[in-house]
DOKOL-649737 format. One record per residue (C-alpha): x, y, z; residue number from 0; residue in three letters. Coordinates in Angstrom, 3 decimals. Example, Ala and Ser with C-alpha at 12.3 -4.5 7.8 and 13.67 -1.06 7.14 Angstrom:
// residues 2
         c1         c2         c3     i    aa
     12.300     -4.500      7.800     0   ALA
     13.670     -1.060      7.140     1   SER
***
This chain:
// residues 484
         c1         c2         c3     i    aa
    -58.291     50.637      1.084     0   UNK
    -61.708     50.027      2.872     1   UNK
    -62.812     50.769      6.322     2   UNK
    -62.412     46.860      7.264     3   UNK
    -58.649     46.476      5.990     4   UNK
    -57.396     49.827      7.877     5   UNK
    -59.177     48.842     11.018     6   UNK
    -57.701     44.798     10.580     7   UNK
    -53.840     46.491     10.028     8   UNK
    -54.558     49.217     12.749     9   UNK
    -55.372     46.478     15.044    10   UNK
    -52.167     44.379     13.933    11   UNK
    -49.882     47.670     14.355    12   UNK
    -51.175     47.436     18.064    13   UNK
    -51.276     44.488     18.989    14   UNK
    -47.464     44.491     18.078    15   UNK
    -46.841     48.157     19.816    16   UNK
    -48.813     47.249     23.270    17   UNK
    -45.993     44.202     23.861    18   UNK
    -43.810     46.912     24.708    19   UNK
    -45.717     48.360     27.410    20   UNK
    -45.445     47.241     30.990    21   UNK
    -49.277     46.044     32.146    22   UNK
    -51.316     49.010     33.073    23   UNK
    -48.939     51.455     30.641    24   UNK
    -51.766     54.272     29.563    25   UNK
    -51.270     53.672     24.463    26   UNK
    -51.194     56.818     23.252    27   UNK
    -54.775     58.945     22.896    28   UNK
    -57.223     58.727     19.675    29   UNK
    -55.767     62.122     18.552    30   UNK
    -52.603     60.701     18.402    31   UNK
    -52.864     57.296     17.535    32   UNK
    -54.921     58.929     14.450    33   UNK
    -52.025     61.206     13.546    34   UNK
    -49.806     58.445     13.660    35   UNK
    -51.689     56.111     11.460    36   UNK
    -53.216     58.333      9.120    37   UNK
    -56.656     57.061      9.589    38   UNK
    -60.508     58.141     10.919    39   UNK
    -61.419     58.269     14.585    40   UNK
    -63.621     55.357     13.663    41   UNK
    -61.002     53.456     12.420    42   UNK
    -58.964     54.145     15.588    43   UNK
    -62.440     53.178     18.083    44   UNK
    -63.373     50.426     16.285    45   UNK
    -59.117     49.208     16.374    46   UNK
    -59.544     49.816     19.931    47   UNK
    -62.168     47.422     20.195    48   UNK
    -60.903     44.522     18.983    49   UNK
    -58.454     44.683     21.018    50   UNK
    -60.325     44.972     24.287    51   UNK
    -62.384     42.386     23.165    52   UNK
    -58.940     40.352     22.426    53   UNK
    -58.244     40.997     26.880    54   UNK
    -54.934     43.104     25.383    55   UNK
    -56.446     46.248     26.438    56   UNK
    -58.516     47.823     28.983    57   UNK
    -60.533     51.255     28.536    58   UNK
    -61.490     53.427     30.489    59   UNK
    -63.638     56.184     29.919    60   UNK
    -62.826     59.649     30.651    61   UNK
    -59.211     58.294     31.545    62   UNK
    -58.016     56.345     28.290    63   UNK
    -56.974     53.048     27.059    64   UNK
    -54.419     50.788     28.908    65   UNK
    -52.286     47.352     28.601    66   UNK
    -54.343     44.737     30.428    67   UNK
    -52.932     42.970     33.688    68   UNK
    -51.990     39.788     31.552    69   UNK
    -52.771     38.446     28.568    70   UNK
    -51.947     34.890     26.237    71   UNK
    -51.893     35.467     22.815    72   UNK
    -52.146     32.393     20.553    73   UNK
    -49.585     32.016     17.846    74   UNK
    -50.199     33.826     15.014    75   UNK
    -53.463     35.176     16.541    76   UNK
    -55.708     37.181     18.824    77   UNK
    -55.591     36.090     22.387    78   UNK
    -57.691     33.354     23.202    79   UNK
    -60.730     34.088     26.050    80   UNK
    -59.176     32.441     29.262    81   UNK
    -61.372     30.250     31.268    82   UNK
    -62.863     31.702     33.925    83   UNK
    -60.756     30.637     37.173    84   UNK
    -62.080     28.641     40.450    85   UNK
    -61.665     30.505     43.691    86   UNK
    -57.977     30.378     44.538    87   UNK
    -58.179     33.160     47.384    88   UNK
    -57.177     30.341     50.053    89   UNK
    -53.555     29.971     48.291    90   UNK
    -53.225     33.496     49.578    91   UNK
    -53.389     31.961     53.261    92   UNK
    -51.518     28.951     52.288    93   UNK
    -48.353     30.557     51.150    94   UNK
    -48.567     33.424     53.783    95   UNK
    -45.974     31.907     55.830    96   UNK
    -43.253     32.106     53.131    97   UNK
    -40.451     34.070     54.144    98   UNK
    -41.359     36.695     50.930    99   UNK
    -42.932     36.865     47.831   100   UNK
    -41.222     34.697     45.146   101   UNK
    -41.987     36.579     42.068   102   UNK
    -40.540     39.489     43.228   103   UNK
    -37.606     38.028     44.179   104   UNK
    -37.682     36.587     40.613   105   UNK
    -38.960     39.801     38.575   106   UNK
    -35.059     41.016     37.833   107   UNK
    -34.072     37.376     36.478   108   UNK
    -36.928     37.080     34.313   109   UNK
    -36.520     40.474     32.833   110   UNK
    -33.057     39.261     31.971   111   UNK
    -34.614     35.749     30.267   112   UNK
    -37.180     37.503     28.172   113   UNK
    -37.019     37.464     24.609   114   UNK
    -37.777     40.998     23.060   115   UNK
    -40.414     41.187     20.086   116   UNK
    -38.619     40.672     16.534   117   UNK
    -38.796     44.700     16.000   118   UNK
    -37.046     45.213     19.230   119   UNK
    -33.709     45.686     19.544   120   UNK
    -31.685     43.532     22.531   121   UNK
    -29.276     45.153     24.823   122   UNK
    -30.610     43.450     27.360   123   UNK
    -30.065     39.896     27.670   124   UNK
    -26.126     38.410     29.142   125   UNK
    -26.348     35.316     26.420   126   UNK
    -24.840     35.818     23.073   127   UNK
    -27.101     36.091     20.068   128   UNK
    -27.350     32.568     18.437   129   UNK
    -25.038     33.420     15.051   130   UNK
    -22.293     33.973     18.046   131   UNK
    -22.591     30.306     19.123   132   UNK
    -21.268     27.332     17.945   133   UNK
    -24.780     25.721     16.817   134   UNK
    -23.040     23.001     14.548   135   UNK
    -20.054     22.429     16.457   136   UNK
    -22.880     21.163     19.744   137   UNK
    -25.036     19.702     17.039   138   UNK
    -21.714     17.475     16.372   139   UNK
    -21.111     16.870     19.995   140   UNK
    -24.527     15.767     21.074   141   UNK
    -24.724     13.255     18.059   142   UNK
    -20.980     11.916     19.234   143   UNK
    -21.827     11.917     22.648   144   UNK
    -25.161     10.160     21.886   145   UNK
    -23.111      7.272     20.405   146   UNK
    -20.534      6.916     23.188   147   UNK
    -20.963      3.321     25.620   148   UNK
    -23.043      4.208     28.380   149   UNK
    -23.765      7.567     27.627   150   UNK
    -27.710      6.896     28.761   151   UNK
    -26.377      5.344     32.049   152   UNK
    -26.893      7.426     35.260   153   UNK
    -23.906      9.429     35.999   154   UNK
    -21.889      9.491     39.005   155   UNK
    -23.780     11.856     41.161   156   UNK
    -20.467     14.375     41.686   157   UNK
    -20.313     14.196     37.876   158   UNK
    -18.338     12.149     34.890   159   UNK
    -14.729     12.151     36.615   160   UNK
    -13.033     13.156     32.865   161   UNK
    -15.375     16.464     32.980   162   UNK
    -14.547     17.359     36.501   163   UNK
    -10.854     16.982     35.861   164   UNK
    -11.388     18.945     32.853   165   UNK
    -12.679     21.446     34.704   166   UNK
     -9.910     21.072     37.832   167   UNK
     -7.398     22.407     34.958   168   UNK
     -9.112     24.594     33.466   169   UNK
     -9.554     26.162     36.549   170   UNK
     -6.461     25.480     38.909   171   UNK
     -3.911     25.009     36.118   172   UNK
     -1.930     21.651     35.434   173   UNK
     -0.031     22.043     38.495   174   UNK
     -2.701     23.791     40.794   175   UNK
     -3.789     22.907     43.933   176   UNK
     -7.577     21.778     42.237   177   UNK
     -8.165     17.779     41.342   178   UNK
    -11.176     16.364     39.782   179   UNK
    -12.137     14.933     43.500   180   UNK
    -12.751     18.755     44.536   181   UNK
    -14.644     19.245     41.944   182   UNK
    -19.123     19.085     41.600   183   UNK
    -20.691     19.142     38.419   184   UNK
    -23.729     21.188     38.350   185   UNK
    -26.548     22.616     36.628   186   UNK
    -25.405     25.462     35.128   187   UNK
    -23.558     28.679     36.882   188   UNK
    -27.383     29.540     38.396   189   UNK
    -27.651     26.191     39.654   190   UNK
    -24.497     26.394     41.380   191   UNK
    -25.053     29.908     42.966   192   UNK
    -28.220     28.310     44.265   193   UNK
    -26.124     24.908     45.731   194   UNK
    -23.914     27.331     47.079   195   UNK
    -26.096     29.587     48.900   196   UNK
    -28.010     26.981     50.259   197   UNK
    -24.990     25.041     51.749   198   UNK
    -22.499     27.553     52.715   199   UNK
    -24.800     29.652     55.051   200   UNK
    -27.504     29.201     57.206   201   UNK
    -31.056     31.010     56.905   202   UNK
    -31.448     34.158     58.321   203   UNK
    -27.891     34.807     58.107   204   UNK
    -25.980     37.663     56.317   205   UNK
    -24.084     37.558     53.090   206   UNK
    -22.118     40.379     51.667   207   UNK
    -22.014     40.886     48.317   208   UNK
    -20.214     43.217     46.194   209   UNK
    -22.196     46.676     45.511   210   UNK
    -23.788     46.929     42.638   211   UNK
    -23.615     42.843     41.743   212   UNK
    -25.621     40.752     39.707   213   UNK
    -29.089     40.866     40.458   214   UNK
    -29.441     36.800     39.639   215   UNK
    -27.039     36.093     43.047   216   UNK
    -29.317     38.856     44.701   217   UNK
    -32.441     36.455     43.903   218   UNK
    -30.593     33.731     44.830   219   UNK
    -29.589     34.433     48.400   220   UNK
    -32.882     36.277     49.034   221   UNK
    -35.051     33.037     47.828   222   UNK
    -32.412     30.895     50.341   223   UNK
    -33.844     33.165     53.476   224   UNK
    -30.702     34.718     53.755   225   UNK
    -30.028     38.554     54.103   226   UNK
    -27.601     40.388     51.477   227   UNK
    -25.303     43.122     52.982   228   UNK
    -23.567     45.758     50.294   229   UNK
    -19.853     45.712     50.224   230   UNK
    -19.464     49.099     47.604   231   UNK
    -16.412     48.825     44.990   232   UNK
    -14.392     50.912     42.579   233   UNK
    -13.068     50.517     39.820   234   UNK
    -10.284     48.053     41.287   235   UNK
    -13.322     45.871     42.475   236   UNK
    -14.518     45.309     46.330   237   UNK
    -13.239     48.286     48.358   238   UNK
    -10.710     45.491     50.545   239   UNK
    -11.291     48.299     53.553   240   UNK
    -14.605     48.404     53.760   241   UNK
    -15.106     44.456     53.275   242   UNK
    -12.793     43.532     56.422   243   UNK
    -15.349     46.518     58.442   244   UNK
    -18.462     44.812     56.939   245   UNK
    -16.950     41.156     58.461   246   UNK
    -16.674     42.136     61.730   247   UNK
    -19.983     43.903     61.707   248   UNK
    -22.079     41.290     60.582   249   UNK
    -19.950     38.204     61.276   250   UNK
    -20.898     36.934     57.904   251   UNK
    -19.462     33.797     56.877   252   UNK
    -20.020     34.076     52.752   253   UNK
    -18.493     37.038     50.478   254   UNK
    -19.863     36.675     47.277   255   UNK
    -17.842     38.012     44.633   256   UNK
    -17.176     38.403     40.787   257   UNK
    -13.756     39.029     40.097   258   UNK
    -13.417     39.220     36.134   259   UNK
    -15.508     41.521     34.401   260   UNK
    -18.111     42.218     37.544   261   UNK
    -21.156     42.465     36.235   262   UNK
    -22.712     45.085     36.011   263   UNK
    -19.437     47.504     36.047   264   UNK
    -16.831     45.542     34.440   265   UNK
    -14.153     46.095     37.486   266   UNK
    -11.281     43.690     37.284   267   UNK
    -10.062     43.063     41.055   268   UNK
     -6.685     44.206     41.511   269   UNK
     -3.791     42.691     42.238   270   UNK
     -3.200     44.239     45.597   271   UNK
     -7.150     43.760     46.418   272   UNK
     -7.259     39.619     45.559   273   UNK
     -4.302     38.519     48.416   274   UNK
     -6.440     41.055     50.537   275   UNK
     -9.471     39.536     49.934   276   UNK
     -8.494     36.027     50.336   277   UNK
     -6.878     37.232     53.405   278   UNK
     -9.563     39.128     55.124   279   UNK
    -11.731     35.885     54.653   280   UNK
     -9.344     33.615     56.253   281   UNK
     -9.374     35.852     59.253   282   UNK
    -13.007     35.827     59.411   283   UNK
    -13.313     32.347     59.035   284   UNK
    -15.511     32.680     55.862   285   UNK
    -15.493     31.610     52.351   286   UNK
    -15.249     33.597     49.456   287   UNK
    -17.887     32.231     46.705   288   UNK
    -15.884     33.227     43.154   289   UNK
    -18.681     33.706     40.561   290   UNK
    -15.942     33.031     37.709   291   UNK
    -18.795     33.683     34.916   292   UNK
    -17.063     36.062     32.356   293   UNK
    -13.790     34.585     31.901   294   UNK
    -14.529     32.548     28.801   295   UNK
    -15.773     36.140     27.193   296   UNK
    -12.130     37.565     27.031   297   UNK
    -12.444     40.186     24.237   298   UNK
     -9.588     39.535     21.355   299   UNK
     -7.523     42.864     22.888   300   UNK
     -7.888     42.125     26.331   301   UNK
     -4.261     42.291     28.399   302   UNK
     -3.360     38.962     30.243   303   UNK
     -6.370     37.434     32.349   304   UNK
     -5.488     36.993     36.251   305   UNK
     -5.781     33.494     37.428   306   UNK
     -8.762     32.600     39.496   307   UNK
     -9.150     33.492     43.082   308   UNK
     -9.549     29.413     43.888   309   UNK
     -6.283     29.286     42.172   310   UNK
     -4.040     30.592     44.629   311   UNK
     -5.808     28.901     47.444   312   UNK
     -5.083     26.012     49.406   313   UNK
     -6.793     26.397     52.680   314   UNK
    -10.326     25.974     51.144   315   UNK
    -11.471     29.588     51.954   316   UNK
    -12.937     30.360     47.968   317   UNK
    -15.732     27.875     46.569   318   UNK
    -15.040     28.642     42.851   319   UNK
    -18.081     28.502     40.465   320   UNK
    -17.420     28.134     36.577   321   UNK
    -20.150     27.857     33.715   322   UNK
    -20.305     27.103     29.781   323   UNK
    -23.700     28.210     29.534   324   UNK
    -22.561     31.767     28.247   325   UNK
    -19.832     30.971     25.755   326   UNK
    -22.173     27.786     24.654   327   UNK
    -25.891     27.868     24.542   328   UNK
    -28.252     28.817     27.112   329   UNK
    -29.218     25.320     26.859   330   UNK
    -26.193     23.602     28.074   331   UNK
    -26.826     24.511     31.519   332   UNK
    -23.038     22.451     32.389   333   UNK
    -21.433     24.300     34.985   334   UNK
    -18.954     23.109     38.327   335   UNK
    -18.415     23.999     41.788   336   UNK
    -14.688     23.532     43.105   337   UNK
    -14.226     23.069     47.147   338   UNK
    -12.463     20.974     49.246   339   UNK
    -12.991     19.575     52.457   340   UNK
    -16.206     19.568     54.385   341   UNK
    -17.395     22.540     52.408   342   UNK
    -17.723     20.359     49.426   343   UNK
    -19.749     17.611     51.544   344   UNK
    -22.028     20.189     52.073   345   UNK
    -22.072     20.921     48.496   346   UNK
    -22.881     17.800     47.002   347   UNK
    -25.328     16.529     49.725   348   UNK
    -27.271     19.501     48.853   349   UNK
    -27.478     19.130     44.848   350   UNK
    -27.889     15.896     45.186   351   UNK
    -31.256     16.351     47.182   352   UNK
    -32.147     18.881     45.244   353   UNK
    -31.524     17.458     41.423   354   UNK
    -29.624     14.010     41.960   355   UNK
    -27.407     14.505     38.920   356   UNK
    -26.821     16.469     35.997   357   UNK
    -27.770     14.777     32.446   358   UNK
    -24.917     12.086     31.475   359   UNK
    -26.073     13.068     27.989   360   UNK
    -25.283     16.699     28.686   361   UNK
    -22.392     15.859     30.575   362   UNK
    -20.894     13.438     27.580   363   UNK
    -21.939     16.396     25.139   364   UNK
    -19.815     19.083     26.724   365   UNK
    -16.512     16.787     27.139   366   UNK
    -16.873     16.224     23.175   367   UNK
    -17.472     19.987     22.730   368   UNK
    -14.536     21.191     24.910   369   UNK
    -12.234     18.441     23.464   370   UNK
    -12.450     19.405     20.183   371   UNK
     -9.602     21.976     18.594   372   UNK
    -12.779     24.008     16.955   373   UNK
    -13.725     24.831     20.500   374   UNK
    -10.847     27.026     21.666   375   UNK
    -11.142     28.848     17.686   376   UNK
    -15.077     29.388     18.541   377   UNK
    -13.611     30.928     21.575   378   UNK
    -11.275     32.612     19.279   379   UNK
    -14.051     34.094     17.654   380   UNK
    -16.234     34.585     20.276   381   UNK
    -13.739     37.432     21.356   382   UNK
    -13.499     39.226     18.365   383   UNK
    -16.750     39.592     17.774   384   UNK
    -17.776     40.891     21.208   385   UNK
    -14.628     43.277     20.786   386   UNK
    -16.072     44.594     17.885   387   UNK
    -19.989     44.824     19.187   388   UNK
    -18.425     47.251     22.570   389   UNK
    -16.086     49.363     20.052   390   UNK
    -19.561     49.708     18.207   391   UNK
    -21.610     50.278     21.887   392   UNK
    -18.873     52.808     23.261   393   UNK
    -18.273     54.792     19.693   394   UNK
    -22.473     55.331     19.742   395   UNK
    -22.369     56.240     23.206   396   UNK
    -20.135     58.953     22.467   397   UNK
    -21.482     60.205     19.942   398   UNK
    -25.303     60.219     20.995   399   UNK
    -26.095     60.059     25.050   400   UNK
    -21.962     61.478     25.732   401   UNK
    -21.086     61.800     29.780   402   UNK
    -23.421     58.470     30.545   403   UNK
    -20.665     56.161     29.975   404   UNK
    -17.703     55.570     32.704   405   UNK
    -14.645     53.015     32.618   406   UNK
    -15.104     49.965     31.235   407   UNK
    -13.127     46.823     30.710   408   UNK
    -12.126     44.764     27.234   409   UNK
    -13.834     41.602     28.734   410   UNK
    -17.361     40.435     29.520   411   UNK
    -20.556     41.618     27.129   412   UNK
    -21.982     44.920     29.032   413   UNK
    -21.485     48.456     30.497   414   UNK
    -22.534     50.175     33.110   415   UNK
    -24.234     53.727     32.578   416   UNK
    -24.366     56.370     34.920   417   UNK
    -27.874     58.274     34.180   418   UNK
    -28.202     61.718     35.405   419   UNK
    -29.497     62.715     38.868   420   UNK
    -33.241     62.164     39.409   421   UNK
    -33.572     60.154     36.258   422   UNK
    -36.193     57.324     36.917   423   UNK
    -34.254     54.038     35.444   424   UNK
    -37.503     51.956     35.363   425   UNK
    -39.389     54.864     33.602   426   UNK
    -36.086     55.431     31.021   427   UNK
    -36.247     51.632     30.339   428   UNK
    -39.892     51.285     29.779   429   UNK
    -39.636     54.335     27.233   430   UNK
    -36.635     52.073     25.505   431   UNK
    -39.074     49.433     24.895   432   UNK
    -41.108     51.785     23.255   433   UNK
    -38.485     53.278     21.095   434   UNK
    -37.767     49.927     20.363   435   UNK
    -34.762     48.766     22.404   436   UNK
    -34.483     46.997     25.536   437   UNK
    -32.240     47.287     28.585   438   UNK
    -31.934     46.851     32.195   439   UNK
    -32.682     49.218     35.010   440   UNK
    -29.450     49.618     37.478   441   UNK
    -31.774     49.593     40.826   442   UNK
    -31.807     45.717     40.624   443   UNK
    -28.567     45.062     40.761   444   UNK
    -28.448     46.939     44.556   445   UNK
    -28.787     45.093     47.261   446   UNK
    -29.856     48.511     49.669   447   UNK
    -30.656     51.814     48.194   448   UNK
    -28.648     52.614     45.050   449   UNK
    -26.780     55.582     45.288   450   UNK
    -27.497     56.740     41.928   451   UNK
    -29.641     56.015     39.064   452   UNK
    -27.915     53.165     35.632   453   UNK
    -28.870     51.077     33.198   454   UNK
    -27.247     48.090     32.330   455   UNK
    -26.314     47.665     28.601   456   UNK
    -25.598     44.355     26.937   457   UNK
    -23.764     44.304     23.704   458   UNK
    -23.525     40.655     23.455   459   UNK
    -27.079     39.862     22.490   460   UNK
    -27.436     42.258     19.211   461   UNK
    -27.231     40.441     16.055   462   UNK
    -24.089     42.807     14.903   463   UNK
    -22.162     46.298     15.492   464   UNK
    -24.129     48.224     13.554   465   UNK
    -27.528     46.896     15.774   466   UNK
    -25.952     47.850     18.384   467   UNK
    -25.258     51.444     17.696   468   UNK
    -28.817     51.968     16.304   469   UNK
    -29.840     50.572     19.949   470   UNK
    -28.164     53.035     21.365   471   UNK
    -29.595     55.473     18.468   472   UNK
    -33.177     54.293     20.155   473   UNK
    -32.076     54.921     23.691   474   UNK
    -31.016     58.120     23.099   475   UNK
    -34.904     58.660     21.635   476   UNK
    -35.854     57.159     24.810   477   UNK
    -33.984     59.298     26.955   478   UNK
    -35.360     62.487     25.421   479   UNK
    -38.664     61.248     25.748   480   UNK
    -38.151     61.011     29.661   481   UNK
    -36.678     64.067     30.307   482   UNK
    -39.257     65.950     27.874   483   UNK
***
């Protein structure tokens, strides 16, 4: 092999390695990026070169070589030299009187959208990988619902009155006290967290949330100008005791809440706990917001699901929010908000500033989808395989990082992993990526200080049991790296 090729493939090795850095990570040195590769310092100086000349790296002399700020690569190429920007130091004025910086409140909900590289193992993201979905079985239901009269007209702005009693049933029951007219399509179970915060609660106000919770309805109520107060739960979900204290301290007039499968921990609210909740919120004079996002992720040995909160309501105290996205595709962003009375005014005058209407064609699609029988055996399906990726993620865990896993539920796609005093999750995660796997730092998913140091772990995304358990193999690499 001559000088040329080496330096070509050491470059490509890099350029591959460096995407798992977060910007301004310090590679490894010379030495040992020449122990490593087997090759010359020359071959490792002139590798480094390209790649600084690429904008992929900076170096520093004396100090070492580091992942630049940002970079675009061009498919199947070196990045391309960006054009050299016009002065935008005035936006920095213009946007000053924003309540916060937006890509902050963002950073936690991108890292859960982005796509690892191929050699990267996901136990990050919450959507199921794609040979989990039913690909043919929406291929088939866009191409009916294509052909159906009218299915190009604009919808009713609530939504198409057959979905939204679909929904009322699936939700309420045949018999429930939920009819298609309390019922708002919208745009996905994001979509209708933002709707939701946006309507139910006015600016500045407080919100309690459950603690740890999702850190997507975090960024949510933070972008609304609203102010998140920790309500701490168990294993039996929100501590009922400390939720009626934090109402009368902060006279908050939203609890939002996740009562299957709470992501991150998996707690199932109790029995006991849901008339409480319901309950202490009538007292209060608030609503409870029911994030109802798991339920169609039932693993096959999972006992008896409870009903929905919004299912043993009828004085309009729980605005219930339900989504396909999850059991779907990430792209049929279909979801519904159920309320009732001047809670659900609010609702739909605010989606329908904000977006008009969902798709008809989208809307057409998912009554085709849910109407036919191969739906509920997807579903079927669905649950055996995730059963079968957390035996894998819980028999690994065991074996290789043992004491890090707690309780956890057979519902839902992740676990929640208590890391050892002092650990630094953001350090642990960025050494994952390294290792090759990627997960999610616990300190997001905290509304105030956390009280100890997780990661979140997502079984749903891996492409089969046996990637999952060498994910966890990688983590426990990673691990060792960061207490070493």
């Amino acid at each position: 092999m001559n000088e040329r090729s080496s330096v070509a493939e050491l470059a490509d090795s890099l350029r591959r390695e460096v995407e798992r850095y977060p910007e301004g990570r310090k590679l490894p040195s010379s030495r040992a990026l020449m122990e490593r590769h087997q090759v010359s310092p020359g071959t490792v100086s002139r590798a480094i070169a390209v790649l600084v000349a690429e904008g992929l790296v900076v170096s520093r002399p004396g100090a070492g070589v580091f992942r630049a700020a940002a970079f675009a690569a061009a498919p199947g190429g070196p990045a391309a030299p960006a054009a050299r920007p016009g002065d935008l130091s005035w936006q920095e004025v213009a946007l000053s009187a924003d309540s916060g910086p937006r890509d902050l409140l963002a950073a936690p909900v991108f890292a859960t959208l982005r796509v690892p590289p191929p050699d990267v193992i996901d136990l990050n993201s919450g959507y199921p990988h794609a040979s989990l979905l039913p690909e043919r079985l929406l291929a088939a239901a866009l191409a009916r619902a294509g052909r159906r009269p009218g299915a190009w007209d604009r919808p009713p702005t609530d939504g198409l009155t057959e979905l939204r009693g679909w929904f009322a049933r699936d939700i309420g029951g045949h018999a429930g006290p939920i009819s298609a007219g309390d019922v708002l399509i919208t745009s996905g179970g994001q979509g209708g967290l933002t709707v939701a915060m946006r309507s139910l609660a006015a600016p500045g106000s407080p919100v309690l949330v459950e603690s740890p919770t999702y850190s997507g309805i975090l960024a949510v109520i933070r972008a609304a100008g609203l102010r998140p107060v920790p309500v701490p739960i168990d294993a039996d979900g929100v501590r009922t005791d400390l939720l009626a204290d934090a109402f009368e301290a902060t006279r908050a007039r939203v609890f939002v809440c996740q009562p299957l499968f709470q992501n991150p921990t998996g707690a199932v609210l109790s029995p006991a706990r849901r008339a409480e909740v319901l309950r202490i919120a009538r007292a209060a004079g608030a609503f409870v917001v029911e994030d109802d996002f798991a339920r169609l992720l039932v693993h096959a040995d999972a006992p008896a699901l409870p009903r929905p909160l919004a299912a043993d309501d009828r004085d309009g105290v729980v605005v219930h929010l339900r989504s396909l996205t999850k059991a779907a595709s990430p792209n049929l962003r279909v979801g519904a908000l159920t309320a009732r009375g001047p809670a659900l005014a609010r609702l739909r005058a605010t989606q329908v500033v904000d977006s008009f209407f969902v798709p008809r064609p989208l809307q057409e699609a998912t009554l085709e989808l849910v109407a036919d029988p191969a739906w509920a055996r997807h579903l079927r399906t669905l649950g055996a395989e995730l059963r079968e990726r957390r035996t894998a993620a819980v028999a690994a865990l065991h074996r290789e990082l043992p004491g890090l896993l707690g309780a956890y539920r057979p519902g839902g796609y992740h676990l929640w992993l208590r890391l050892p005093d002092g650990t630094d999750d953001a350090a642990l995660v960025a050494a994952a990526l390294r290792a090759g796997v990627q997960v999610t730092p616990g300190r997001p998913y905290h509304a105030a200080e956390p009280p100890a140091p997780h990661l979140r772990l997502s079984y749903a995304a891996a492409e089969s049991p046996a990637q999952v358990a060498e994910g966890i193999h990688r983590l426990r690499t990673a691990c060792e790296e960061s207490v070493g």
